[in-house]
ZADO-1210 file (C-alpha; in nm, 4 decimals, padded with zeros to 6 digits):
<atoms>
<atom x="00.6709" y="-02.0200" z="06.8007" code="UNK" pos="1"/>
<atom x="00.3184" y="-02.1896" z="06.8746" code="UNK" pos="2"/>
<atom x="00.1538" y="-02.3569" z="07.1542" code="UNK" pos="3"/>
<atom x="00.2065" y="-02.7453" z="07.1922" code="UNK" pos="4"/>
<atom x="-00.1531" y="-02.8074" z="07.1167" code="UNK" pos="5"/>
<atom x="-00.1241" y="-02.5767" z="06.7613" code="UNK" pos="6"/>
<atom x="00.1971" y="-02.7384" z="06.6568" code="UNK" pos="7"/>
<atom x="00.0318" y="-03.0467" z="06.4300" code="UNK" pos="8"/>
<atom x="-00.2375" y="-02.7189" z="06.3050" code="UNK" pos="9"/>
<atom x="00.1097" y="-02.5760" z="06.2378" code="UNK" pos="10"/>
<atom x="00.2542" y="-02.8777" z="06.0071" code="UNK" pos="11"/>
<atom x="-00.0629" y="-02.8780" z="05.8163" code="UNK" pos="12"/>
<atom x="-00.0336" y="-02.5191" z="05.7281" code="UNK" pos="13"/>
<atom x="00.3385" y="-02.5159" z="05.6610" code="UNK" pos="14"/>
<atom x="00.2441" y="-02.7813" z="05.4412" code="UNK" pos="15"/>
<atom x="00.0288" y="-02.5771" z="05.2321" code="UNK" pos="16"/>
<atom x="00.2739" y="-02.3364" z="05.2254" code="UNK" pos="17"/>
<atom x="00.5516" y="-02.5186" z="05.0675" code="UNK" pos="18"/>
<atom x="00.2488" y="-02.6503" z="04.8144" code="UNK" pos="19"/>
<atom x="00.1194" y="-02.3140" z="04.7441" code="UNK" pos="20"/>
<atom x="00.4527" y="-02.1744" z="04.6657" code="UNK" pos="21"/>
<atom x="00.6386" y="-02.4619" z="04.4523" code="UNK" pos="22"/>
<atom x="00.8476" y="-02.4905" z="04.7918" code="UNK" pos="23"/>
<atom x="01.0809" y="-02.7954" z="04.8530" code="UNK" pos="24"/>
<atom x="01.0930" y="-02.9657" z="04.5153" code="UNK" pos="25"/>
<atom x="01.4158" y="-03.0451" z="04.5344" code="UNK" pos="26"/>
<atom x="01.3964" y="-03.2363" z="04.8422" code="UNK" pos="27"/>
<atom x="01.3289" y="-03.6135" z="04.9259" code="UNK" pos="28"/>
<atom x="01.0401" y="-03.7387" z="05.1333" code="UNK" pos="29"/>
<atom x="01.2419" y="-03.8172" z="05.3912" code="UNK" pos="30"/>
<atom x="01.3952" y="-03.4714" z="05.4238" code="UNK" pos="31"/>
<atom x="01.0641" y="-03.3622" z="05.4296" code="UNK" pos="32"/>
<atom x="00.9372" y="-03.5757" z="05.6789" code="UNK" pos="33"/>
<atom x="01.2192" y="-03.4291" z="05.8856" code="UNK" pos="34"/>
<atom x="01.1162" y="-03.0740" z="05.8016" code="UNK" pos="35"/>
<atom x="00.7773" y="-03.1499" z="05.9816" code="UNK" pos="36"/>
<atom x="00.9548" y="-03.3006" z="06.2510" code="UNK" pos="37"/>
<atom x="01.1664" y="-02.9640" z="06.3148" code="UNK" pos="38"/>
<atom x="00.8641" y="-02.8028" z="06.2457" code="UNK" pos="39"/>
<atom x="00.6908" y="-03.0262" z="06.5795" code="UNK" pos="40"/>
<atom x="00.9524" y="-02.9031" z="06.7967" code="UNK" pos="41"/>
<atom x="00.9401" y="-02.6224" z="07.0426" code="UNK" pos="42"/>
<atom x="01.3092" y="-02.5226" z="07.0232" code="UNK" pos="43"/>
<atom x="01.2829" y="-02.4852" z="06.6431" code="UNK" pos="44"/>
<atom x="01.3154" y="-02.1373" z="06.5366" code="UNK" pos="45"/>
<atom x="01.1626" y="-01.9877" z="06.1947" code="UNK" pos="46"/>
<atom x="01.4740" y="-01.9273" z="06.0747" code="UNK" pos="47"/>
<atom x="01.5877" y="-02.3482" z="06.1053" code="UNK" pos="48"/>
<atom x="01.2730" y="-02.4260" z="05.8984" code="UNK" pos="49"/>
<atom x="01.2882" y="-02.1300" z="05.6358" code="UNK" pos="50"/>
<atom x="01.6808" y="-02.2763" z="05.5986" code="UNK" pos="51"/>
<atom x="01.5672" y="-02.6452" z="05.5972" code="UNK" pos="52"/>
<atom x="01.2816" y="-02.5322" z="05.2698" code="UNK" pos="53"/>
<atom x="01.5070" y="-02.2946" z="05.0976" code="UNK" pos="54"/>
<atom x="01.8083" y="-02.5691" z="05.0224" code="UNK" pos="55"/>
<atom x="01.5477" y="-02.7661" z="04.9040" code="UNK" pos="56"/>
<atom x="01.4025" y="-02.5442" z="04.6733" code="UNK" pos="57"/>
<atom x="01.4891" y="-02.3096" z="04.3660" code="UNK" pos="58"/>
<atom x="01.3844" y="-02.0208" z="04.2564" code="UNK" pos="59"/>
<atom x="01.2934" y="-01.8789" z="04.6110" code="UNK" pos="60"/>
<atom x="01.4083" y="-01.6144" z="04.8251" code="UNK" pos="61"/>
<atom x="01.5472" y="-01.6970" z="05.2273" code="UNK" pos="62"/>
<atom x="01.4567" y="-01.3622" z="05.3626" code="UNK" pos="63"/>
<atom x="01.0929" y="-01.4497" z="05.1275" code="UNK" pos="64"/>
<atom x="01.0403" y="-01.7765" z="05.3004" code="UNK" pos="65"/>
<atom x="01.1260" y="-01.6326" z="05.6995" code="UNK" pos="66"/>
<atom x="00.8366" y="-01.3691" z="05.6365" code="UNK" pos="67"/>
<atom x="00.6087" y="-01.6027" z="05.5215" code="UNK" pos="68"/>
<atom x="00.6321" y="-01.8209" z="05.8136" code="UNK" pos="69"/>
<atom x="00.6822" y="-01.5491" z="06.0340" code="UNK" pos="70"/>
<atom x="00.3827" y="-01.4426" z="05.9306" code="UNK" pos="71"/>
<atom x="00.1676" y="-01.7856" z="05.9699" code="UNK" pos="72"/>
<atom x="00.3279" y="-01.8201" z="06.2947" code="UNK" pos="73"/>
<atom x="00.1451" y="-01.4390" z="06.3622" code="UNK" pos="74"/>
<atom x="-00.1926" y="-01.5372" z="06.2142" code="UNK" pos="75"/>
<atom x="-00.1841" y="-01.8845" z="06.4781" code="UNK" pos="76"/>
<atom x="-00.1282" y="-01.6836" z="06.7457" code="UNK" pos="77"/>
<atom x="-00.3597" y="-01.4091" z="06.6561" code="UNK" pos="78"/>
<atom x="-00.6250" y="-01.6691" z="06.6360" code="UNK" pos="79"/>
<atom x="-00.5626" y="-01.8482" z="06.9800" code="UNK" pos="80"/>
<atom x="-00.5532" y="-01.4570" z="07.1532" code="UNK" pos="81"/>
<atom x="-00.9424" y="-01.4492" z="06.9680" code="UNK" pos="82"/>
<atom x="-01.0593" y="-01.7606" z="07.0477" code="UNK" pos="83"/>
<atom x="-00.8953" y="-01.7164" z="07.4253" code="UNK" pos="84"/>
<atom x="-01.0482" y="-01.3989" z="07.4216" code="UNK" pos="85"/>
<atom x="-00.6998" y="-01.2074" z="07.4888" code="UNK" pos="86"/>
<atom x="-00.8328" y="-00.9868" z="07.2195" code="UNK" pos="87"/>
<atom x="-01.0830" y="-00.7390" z="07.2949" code="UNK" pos="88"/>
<atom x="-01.3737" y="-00.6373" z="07.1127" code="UNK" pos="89"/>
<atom x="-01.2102" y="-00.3009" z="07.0109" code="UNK" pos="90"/>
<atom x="-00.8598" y="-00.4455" z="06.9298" code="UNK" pos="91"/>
<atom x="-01.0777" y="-00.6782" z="06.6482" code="UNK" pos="92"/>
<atom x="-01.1825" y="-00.3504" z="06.4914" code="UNK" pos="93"/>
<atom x="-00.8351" y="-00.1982" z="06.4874" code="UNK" pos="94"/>
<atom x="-00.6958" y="-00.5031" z="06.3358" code="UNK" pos="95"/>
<atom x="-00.9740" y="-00.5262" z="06.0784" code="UNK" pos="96"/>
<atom x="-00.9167" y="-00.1344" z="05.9791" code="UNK" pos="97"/>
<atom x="-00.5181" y="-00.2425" z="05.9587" code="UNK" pos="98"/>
<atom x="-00.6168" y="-00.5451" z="05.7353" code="UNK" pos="99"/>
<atom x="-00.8123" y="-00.3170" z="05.5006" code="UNK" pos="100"/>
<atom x="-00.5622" y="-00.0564" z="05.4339" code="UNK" pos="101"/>
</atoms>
């Protein structure tokens, strides 16, 4: 998933998320306080936490909800490799061409 250090970064963005997308509606604050406390864990796979939003939601789609973290997940760790430098100079360029298309 992410790095211990990213994993509050990663709360605050599933947060938005679920906001951005009517996500998790349904649910009480306590079950989502728990959903952020899944989402804290290492051992927690995308899969638990797309599960955990999705009951607690309508008018969504699971596989939907797994891409969309999947893909914040991605965009975290694409962001440490940059500012790690893990990603080179011409691998910015490739992925910038990719992100235009």
């Amino acid at each position: 998933m992410v790095s211990f250090v990213r994993r509050y970064e990663f709360v605050e963005e599933l947060y938005d998320l679920c906001r951005m997308n009517g996500y998790f509606y349904r649910g009480t604050n306590y079950q989502y306080e728990r959903l952020f406390e899944l989402a804290k864990r290492s051992d927690t796979t995308v899969e638990e936490l797309a599960a955990v939003i999705y009951v607690c939601s309508d008018d969504c789609d699971l596989s939907t909800i797994i891409k969309q973290i999947s893909d914040l997940v991605a965009e975290m760790n694409r962001r440490d490799d940059i500012a790690l430098g893990l990603v080179v100079e011409s691998d910015l360029s490739t992925i910038s061409e990719y992100e235009r298309s």
